[in-house]
N, C-alpha and C positions, 0 to 999 in steps of 0.2 A: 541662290543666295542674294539677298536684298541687304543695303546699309540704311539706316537709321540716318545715321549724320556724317551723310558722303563730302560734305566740307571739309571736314575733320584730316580727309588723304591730302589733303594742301601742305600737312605736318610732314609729308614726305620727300619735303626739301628737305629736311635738317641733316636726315642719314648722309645723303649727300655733301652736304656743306660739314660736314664731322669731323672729315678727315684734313680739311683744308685749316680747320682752326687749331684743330692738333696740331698742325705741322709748327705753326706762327706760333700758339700761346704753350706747348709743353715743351719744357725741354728734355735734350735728351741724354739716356745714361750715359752715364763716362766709366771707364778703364783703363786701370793702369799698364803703359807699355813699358819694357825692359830700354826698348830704345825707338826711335825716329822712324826704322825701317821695316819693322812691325804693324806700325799705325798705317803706314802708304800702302801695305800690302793687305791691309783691315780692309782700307778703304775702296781701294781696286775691285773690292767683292761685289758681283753683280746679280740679279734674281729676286724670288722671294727669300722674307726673312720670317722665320719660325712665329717669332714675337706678331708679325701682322696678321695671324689670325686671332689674336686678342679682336685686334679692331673689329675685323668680319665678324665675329661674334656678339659684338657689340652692336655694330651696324645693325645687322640682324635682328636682334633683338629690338633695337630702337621700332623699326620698319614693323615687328609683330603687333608691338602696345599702342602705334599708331592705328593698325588696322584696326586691335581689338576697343578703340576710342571710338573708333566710326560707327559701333556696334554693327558687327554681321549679324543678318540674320535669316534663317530660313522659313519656307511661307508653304504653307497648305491650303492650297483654298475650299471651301465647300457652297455647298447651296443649298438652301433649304426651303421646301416647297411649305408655305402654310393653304392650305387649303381650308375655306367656309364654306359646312356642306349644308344643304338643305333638308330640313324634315320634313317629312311626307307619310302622311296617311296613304294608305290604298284601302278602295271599299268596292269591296265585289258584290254584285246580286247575286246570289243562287237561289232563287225560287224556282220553280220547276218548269218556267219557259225557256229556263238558260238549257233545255236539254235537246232546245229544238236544233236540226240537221239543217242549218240553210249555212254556211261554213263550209269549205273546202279545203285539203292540205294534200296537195301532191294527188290529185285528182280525186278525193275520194270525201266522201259528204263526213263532215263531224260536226260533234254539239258545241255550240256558242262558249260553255264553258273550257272546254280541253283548249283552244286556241286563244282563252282569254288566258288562263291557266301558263302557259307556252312564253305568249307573250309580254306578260307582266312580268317573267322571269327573268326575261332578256332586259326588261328595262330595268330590273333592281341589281342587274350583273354591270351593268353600265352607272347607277351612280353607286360606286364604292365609297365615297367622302361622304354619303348623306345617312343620314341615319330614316330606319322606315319600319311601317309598321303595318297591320294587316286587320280590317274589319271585313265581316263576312254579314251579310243581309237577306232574309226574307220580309215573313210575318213578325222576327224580333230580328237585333240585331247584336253584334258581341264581337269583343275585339279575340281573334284569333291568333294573334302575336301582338303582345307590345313593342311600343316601337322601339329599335335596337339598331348598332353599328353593326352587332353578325346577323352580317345576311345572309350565314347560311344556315344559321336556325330559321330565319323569316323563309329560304326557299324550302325547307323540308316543311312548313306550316303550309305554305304555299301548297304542294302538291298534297295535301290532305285534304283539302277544300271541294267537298262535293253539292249535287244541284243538293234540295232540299232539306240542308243541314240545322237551317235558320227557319225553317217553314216552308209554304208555297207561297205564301202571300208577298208583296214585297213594299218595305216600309223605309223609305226614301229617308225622312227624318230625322226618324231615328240615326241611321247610322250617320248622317251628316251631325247629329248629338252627339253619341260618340266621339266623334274623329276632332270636334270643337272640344272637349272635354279633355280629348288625349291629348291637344296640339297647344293649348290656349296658355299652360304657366312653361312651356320652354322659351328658353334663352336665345333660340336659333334667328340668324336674320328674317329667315323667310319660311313660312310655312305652309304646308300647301296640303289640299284632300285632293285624290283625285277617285271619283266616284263611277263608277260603271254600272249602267243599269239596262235590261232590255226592255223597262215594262213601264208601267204608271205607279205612284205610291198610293197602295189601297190598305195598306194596315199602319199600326202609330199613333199614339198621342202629339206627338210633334208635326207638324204641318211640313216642308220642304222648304216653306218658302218664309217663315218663322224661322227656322234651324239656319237658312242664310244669311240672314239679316243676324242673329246670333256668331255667328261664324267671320260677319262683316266687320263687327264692334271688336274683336280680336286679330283682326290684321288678317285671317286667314283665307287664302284666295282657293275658290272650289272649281278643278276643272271637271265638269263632264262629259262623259262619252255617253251614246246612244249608241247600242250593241245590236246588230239585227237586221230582219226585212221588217216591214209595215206588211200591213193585212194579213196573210196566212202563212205559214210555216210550217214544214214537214216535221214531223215526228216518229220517231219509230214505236210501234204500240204492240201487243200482244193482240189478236184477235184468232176470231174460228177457224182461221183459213192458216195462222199461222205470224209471223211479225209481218206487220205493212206500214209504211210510210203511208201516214193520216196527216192532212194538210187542215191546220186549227187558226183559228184568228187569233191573231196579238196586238195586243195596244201602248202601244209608248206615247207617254207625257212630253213631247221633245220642247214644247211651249214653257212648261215648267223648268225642266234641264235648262233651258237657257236663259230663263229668271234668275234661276241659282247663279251661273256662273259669271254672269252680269253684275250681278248686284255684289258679290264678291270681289268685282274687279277682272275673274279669269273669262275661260272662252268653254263655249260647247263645239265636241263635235259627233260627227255621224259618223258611224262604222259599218257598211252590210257584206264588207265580205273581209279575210285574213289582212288582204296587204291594205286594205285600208286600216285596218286597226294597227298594224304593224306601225305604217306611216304616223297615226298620231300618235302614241308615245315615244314615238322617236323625236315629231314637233315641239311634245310637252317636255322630253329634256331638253331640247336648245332652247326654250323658254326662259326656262330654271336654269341657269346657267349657276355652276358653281364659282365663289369667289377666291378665285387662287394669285396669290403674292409669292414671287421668287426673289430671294434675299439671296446675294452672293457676299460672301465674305470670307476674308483671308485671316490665319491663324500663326502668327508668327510664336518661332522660340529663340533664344538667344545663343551666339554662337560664338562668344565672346572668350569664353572661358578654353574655347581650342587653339586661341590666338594668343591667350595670355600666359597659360602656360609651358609653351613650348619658348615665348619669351626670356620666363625665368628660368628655364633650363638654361638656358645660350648665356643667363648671365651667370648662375652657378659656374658655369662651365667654364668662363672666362676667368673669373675668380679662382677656382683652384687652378688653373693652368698656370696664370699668373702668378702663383704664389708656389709653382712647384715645377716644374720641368721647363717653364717659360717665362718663370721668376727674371726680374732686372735686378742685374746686377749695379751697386750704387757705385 
């Protein structure tokens, strides 16, 4: 319990001083004796008398309407987190080099996609405040989930994303059009693509490097990842002998990737095996940092009305007493 106007108990001389002015400024009842020896023997009477709990009651009372002048009060505090999240596009390649085997998990060879797949998961499990959204890319490209605060509609979109959904071909532009289209009329402080690609942009009207400078004029910052080894990669293929790991050339634009993210403002990086990819979207969240303000504040109710009328009880209460079994006699 908190007071409002703790000067206000200063008023708690008066109870005190109450009785003393009583004593000087009222006088007191009189009665008639038969005779002289009556009254000495009245007087001789030593203790409490009936009649002074009038006062106490009074006192009492005085002491409550003091308190409830101070205003009590009781306080609840809370806190309330405002969190600014960030929107983000995510844009996956799946053309059909994301299916090469150069990737490891727990010793064993897997395609570029299932560990991109894995790990995008882990990082939309980590920004819960930001709202995101999902473009998938080949030879075309198309938003796979619009962008949304349930992320767990975006993760079951997420695990549905296979290589050649989009094509085989992979069209860089276009989806960086997209992701500018989906991002460019929100509200959000900050808005961000972040683009994954293992290949070069060989299909598209849109150029990569047009779509950034596009993407630039809207405030939106393009981080890229380069997914992969350079030169040859294994594959798993069907042949006469049976399935064989077939080692095929790949080619990544990393010169381009890092045009875009440049000219955007963000950064490019390189990925060729899990825990490097792991590590950079764990970097691209501390980046992004979400904007969080913690507001404490206390909630008072009043507690005045527990003080006041137990008050007027004590003065009722003196009142009939007074005027009935502890009545003054004139």
């Amino acid at each position: 319990m908190v007071l409002a106007h703790p000067l206000f108990l200063l008023l708690l001389i008066l109870p005190a001083l109450y009785p003393i002015f009583r004593r000087y400024y009222q006088g007191s009842g009189a009665i008639r004796y038969s005779n002289l020896e009556m009254v000495k023997q009245a007087s001789t009477v030593q203790g409490f008398h009936p009649r002074q709990l009038l006062l106490l009651l009074r006192i009492l009372a005085i002491v409550l309407v003091i308190v409830a002048i101070a205003r009590p009060q009781a306080g609840k505090r809370f806190t309330e987190v405002v969190s600014h999240g960030v929107d983000i596009m995510l844009a996956l390649d799946t053309s059909g080099s994301m299916e090469a085997l150069d990737f490891k998990e727990d010793g064993k060879r897997v395609n570029r996609l299932s560990v991109v797949r894995r790990v995008v998961a882990d990082f939309i499990k980590r920004r819960e405040s930001d709202r995101m959204g999902l473009i998938v890319f080949g030879e075309d490209a198309f938003t796979q989930c619009p962008i949304t605060s349930d992320h767990g509609i975006l993760l079951q979109f997420l695990e549905r994303v296979e290589t050649k959904m989009a094509g085989n071909a992979t069209a860089i532009g276009s989806a960086i059009g997209i992701g500018v289209k989906r991002l460019k009329d929100l509200d959000a402080k900050s808005k961000i693509l972040i683009l994954l690609t293992d290949g070069e942009s060989n299909a598209g009207r849109l150029s990569p490097e047009k779509a950034a400078e596009i993407a630039a004029k809207f405030k939106i910052k393009i981080y890229t990842i380069g997914v992969g080894t350079k030169g040859q990669a294994p594959f798993l293929m069907d042949t006469l002998f049976g399935k064989r790991y077939i080692y095929q050339d790949v080619q990544m634009d990393e010169e381009s990737l890092q045009q875009i993210a440049k000219v955007t403002g963000a950064r490019y990086f390189r990925a060729t095996d899990t825990d490097q990819l792991e590590n950079i979207y764990q970097e691209i969240d501390r980046l992004e940092k979400r904007e969080v303000k913690i507001k404490e504040y206390t909630e008072y109710h009043e507690l005045f009305v527990y003080w006041v009328l137990p008050a007027l009880l004590l003065l009722l209460l003196e009142i009939i007493l007074g005027n009935t079994i502890l009545r003054k006699i004139p």
